[in-house]
C-alpha positions as CSV (number, residue, x, y, z in Angstrom):
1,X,-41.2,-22.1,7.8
2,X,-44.6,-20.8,8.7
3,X,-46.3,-24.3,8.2
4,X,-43.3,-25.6,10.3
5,X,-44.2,-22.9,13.2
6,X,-47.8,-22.6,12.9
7,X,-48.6,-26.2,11.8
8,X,-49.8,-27.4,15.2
9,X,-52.1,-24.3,15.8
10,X,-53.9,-25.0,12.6
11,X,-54.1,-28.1,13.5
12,X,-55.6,-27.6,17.0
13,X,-57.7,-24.7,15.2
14,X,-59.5,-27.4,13.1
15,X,-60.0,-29.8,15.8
16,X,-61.3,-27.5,18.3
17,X,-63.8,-25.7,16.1
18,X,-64.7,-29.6,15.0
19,X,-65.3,-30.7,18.1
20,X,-67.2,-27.3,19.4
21,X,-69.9,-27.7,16.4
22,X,-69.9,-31.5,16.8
23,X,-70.6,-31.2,21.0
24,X,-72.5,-28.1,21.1
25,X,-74.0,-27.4,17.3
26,X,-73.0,-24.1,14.9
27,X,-73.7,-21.6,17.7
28,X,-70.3,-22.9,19.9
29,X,-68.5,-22.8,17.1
30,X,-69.1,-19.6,15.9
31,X,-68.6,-18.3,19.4
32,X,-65.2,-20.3,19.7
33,X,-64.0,-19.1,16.5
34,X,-64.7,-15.2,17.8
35,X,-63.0,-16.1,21.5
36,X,-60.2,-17.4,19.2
37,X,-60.0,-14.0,17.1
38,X,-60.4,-11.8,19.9
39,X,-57.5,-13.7,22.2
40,X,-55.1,-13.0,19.1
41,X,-56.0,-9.5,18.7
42,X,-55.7,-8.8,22.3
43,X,-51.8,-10.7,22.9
44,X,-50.0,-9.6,19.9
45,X,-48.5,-7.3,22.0
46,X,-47.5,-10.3,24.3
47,X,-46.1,-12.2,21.2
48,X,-43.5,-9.3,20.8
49,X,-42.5,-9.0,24.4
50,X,-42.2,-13.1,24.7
51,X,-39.9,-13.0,22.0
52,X,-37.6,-10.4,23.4
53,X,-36.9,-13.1,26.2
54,X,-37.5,-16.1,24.3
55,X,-34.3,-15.3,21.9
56,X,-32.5,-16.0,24.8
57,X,-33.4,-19.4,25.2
58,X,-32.1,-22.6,23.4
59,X,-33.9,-24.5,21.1
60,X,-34.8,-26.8,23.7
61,X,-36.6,-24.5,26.4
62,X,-38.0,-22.9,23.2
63,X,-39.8,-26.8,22.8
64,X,-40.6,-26.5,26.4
65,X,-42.1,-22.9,26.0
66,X,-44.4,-24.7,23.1
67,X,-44.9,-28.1,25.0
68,X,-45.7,-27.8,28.3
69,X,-45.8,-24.0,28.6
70,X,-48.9,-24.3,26.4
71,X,-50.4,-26.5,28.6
72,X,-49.6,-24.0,31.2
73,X,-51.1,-21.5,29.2
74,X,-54.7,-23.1,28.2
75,X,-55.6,-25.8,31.1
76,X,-54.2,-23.0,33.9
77,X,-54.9,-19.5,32.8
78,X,-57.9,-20.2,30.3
79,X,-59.8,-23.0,32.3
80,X,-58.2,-23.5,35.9
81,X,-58.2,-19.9,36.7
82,X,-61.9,-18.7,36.2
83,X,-62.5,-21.3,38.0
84,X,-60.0,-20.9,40.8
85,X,-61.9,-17.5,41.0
86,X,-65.1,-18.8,41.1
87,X,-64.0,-20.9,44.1
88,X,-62.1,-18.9,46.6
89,X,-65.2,-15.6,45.5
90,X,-68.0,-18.5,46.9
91,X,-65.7,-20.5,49.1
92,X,-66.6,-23.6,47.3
93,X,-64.3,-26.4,46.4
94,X,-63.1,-26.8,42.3
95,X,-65.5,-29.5,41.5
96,X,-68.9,-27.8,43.2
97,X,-67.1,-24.7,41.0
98,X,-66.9,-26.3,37.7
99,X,-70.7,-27.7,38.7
100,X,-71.9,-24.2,39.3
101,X,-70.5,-22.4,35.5
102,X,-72.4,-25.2,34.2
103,X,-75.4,-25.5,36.3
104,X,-76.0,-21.4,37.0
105,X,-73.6,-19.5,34.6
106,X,-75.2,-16.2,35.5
107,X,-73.8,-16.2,39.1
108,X,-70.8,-18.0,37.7
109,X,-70.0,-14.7,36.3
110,X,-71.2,-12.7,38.9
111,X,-68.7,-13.9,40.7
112,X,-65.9,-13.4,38.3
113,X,-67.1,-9.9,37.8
114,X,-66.3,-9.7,42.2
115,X,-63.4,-11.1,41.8
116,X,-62.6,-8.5,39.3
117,X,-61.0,-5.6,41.1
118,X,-58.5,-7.9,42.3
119,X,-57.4,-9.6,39.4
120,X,-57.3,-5.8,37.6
121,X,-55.0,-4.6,40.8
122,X,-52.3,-7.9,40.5
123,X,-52.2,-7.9,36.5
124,X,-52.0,-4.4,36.3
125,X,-49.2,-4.2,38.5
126,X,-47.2,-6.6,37.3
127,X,-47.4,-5.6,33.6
128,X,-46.9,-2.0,34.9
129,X,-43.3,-2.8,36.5
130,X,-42.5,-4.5,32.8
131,X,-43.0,-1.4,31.2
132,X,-41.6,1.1,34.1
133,X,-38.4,-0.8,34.3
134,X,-38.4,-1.1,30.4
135,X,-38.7,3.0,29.6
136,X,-36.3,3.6,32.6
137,X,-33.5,1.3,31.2
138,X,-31.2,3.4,29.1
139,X,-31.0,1.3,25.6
140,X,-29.1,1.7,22.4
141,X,-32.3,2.0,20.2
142,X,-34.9,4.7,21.3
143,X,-38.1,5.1,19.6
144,X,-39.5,8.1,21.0
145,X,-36.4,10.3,22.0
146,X,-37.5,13.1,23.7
147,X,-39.3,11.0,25.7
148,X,-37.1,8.0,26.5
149,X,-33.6,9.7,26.5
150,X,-35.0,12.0,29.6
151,X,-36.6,8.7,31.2
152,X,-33.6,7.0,30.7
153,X,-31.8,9.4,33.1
154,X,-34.4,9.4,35.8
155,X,-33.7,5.4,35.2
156,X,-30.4,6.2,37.3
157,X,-32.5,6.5,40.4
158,X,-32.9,3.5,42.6
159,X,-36.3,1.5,43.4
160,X,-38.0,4.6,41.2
161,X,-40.1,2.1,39.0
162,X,-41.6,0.6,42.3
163,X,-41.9,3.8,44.2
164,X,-44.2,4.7,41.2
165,X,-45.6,1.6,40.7
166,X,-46.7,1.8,44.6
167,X,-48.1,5.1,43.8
168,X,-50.3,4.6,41.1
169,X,-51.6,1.7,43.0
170,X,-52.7,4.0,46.0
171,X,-54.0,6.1,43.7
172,X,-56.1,3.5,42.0
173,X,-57.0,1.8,45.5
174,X,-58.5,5.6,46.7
175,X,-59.8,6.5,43.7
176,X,-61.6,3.9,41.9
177,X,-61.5,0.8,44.4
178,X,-64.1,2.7,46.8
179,X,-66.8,2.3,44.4
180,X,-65.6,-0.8,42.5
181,X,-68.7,-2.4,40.5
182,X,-69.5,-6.0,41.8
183,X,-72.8,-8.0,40.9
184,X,-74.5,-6.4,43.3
185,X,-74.0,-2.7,42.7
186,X,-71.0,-0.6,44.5
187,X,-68.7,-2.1,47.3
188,X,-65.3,-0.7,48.9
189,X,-62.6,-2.8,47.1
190,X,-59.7,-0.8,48.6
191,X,-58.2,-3.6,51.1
192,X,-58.5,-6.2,48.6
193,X,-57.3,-3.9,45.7
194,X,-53.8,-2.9,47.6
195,X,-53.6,-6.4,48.8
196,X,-53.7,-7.8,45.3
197,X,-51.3,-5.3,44.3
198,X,-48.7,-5.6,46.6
199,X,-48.7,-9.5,45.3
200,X,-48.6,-8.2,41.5
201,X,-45.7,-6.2,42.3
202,X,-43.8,-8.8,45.0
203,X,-44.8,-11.5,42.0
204,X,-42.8,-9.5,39.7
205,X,-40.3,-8.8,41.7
206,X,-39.1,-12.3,42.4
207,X,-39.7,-13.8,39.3
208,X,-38.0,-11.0,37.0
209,X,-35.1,-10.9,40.0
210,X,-34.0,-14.0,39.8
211,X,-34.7,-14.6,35.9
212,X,-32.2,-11.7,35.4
213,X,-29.9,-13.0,38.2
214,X,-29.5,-16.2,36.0
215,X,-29.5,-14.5,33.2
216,X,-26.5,-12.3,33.9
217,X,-24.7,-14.9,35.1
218,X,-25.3,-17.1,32.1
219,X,-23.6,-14.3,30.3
220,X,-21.2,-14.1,32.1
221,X,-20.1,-17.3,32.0
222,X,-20.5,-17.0,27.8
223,X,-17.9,-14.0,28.1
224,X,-15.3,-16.5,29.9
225,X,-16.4,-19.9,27.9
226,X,-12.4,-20.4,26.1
227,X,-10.9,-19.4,29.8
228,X,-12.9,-22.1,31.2
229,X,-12.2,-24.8,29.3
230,X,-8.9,-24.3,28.8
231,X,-8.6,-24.2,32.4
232,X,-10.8,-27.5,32.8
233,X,-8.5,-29.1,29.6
234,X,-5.5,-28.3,31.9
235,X,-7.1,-30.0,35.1
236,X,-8.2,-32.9,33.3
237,X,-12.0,-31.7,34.5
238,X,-14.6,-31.0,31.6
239,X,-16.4,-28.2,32.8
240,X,-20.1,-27.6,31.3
241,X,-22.3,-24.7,31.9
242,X,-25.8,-27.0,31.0
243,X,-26.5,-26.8,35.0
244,X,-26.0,-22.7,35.1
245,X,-28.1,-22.2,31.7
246,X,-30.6,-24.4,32.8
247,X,-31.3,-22.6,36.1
248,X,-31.2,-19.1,33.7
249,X,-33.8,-20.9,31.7
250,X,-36.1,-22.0,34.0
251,X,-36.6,-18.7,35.7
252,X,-36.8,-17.3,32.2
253,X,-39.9,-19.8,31.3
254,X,-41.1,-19.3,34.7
255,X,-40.8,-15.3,34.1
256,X,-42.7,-15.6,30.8
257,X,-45.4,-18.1,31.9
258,X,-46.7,-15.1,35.2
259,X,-46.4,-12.4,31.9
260,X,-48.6,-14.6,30.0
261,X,-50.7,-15.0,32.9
262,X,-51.3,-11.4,33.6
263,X,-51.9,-10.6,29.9
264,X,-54.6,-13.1,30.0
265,X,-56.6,-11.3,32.7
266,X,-58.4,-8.9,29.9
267,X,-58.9,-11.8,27.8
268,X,-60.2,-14.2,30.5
269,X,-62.9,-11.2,32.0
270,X,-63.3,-10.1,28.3
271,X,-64.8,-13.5,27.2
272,X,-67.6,-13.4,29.6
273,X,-69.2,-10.4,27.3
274,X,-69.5,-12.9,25.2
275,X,-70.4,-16.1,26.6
276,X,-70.6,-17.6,29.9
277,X,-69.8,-21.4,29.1
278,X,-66.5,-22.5,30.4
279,X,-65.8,-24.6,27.8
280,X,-66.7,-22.7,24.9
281,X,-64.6,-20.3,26.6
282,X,-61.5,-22.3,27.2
283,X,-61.4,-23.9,23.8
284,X,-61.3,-19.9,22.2
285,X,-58.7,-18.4,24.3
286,X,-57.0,-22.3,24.0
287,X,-56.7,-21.6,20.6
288,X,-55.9,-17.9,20.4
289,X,-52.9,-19.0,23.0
290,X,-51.7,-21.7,20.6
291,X,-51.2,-18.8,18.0
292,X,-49.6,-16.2,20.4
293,X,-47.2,-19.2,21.2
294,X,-46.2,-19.9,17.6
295,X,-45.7,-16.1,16.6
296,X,-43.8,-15.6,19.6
297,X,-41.1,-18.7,18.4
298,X,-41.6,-17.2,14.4
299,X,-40.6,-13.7,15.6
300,X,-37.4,-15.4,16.9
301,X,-36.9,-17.5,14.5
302,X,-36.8,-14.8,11.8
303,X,-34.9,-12.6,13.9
304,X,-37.8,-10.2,13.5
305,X,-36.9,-8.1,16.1
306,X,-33.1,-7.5,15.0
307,X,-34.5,-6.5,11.8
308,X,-37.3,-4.0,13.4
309,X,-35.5,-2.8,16.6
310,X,-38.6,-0.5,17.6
311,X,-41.3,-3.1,17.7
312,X,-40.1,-4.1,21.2
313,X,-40.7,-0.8,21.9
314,X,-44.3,-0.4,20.7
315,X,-45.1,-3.7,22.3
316,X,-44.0,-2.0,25.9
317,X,-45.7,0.8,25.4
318,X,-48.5,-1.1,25.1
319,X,-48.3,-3.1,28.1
320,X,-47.8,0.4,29.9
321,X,-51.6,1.1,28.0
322,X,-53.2,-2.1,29.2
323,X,-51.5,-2.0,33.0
324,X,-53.5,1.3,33.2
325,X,-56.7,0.1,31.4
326,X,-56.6,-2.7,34.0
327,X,-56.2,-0.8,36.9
328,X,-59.5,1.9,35.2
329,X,-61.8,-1.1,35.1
330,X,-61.3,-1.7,39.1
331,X,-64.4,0.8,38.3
332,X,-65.1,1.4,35.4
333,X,-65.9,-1.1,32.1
334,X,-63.9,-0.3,29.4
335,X,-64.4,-3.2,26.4
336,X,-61.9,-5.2,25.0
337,X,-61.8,-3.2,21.4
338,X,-60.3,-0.3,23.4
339,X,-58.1,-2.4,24.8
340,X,-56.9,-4.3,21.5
341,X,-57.2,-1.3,19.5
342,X,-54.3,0.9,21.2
343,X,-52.1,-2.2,21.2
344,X,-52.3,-2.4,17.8
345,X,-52.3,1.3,16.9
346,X,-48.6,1.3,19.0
347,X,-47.2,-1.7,17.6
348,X,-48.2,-0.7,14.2
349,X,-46.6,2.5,14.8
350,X,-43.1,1.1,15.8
351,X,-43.0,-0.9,13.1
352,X,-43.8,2.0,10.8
353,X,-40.9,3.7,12.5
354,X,-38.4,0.5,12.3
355,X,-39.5,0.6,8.9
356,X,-38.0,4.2,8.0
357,X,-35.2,3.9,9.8
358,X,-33.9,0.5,7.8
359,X,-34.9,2.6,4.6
360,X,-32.7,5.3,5.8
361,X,-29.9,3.4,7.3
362,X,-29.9,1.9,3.2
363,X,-30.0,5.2,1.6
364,X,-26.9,6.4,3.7
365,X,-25.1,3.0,3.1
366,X,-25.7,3.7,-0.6
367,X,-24.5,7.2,-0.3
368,X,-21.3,6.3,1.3
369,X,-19.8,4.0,-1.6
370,X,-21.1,6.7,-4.2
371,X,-19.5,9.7,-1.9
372,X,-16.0,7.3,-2.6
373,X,-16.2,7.0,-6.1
């Protein structure tokens, strides 16, 4: 099962260390190999979410998902995009772009770090509504009780997880956007910083509206299946629901392929403390990706999160951590160990959690046929 699942990110693991030490000597790889560990440590978080939705996919989306969403993944969000920043930061087209991280990588990331503020304001939006609406949403599993169950009822109010999305925004436009850090010392970011904002938060709001649109109805038309083919039996009219579930699916992949994207942002701004060469960089993160993708299908696979209902939890949590870490570094640098550390320390503590409630959950179920006899 876990050669079955992982076997092509081995394999891409070999190969693109091969090739890095082959092209560029021991030095790229060992800096590949690091960009590799450090993408992983930073999106297991993102595996866990991706799952959550991914369950709800058939086996073939999952495919797609692994096929072309990987593709997706590493040519758009690990190569394309620095250097989609790079372009529309120096107003330069993609190829005079790709010439200048090669030719002058010190202003190639002078540039990035610009472009910074904004990419800090749209991620950290968008991953902030995904854990706003999550905590808000009253659910049969909660972790942390006295925290969620009051949530839960403050959920009840309409358009509250935008009103306070739009407020931490301001807040993070007036208060750290005015001095924003840029390659050439302080600038006022706060136009750009709301701008970039809004977008995170209309992005979301799209996407996530009409994945769960399709969604619903998908279910909806599970709940009436037998109805509807009885009815179409009757007629003479096979009915099929493929054109229905594949509009649900799309907007789901399309819905996990922006949340990839904007939990790439820390990795993609992360790697330049490390190195400055595009490639080197995109084969890392290329490779980290690859093995966020293949947990993400091994979680649902081995029904991971039915088994540990709080990990889902913990992984929210910890995109509520890293939508406010983003929005911080608008102004102030705060390094990717932070970052990966708290994700880790919350996941690790729901699973603790899911872990003492299955052990107690067996202990009453062992008590009740004893209590019989």
């Amino acid at each position: 099962m876990v050669l079955k699942t992982f076997g092509w990110s081995f394999a891409i693991t070999a190969l693109g260390l091969a090739f890095a030490a082959w092209q560029w000597g021991w030095e790229a790889f060992g800096v590949v190999l690091i960009l590799s560990i450090l993408e992983i440590s930073l999106s297991f978080d993102n595996a866990v979410v991706n799952a959550g939705i991914l369950k709800k996919m058939n086996a073939f989306w999952q495919k797609i998902f692994l096929t072309i969403g990987i593709l997706i993944a590493v040519f758009g969000m690990r190569l394309v995009f620095p250097v989609a920043i790079v372009a529309i930061s120096a107003q330069v087209g993609p190829i005079e772009a790709i010439q200048l991280a090669l030719d002058e990588p010190e202003r190639y990331e002078a540039l990035v770090t610009d472009a910074h503020p904004a990419i800090a304001a749209f991620g950290g939006m968008f991953l902030l509504m995904i854990f706003l609406d999550f905590i808000f949403e009253d659910r049969d599993h909660k972790w942390l009780a006295w925290l969620e169950r009051p949530l839960a009822k403050l959920g009840k109010v309409d358009m509250l997880s935008v009103c306070i999305a739009l407020i931490a925004l301001l807040f993070s436009a007036m208060t750290f956007a005015t001095n924003a850090h840029t390659s050439t010392g302080h600038a006022d970011k706060t136009s750009t910083v709301l701008l970039a904002g809004v977008a995170g938060l209309i992005t979301y709001l799209i996407v996530g509206g009409l994945s769960s649109y399709f969604e619903n109805k998908l279910e909806e038309e599970e709940e009436h299946e037998h109805e509807e083919e009885e009815k179409a039996k009757a007629a003479g009219k096979p009915v099929s629901a493929v054109g229905l579930a594949g509009k649900a699916a799309f907007f789901l992949f399309l819905y996990l392929e922006v949340l990839d994207a904007s939990f790439s942002f820390d990795g993609v701004i992360g790697a330049f403390a490390i190195t400055n060469h595009i490639f080197w960089m995109a084969l890392g993160l290329g490779i980290g990706a690859m093995y966020v993708r293949s947990l993400t299908v091994y979680l649902v696979r081995q029904g991971t999160l039915d088994d540990y209902v709080y990990l889902e939890h913990g992984a929210h949590y910890a995109i509520g951590a890293l939508a406010v870490i983003l929005l911080i570094t608008i102004e102030h640098e705060i390094t990717e160990l932070i970052t990966g550390t708290i994700g880790v320390l919350l996941i690790a503590g729901s699973f603790w959690s899911s872990v003492r409630r299955n052990k107690r959950l067996e202990l009453e179920a062992a008590k009740g046929p004893a209590a019989k006899a």
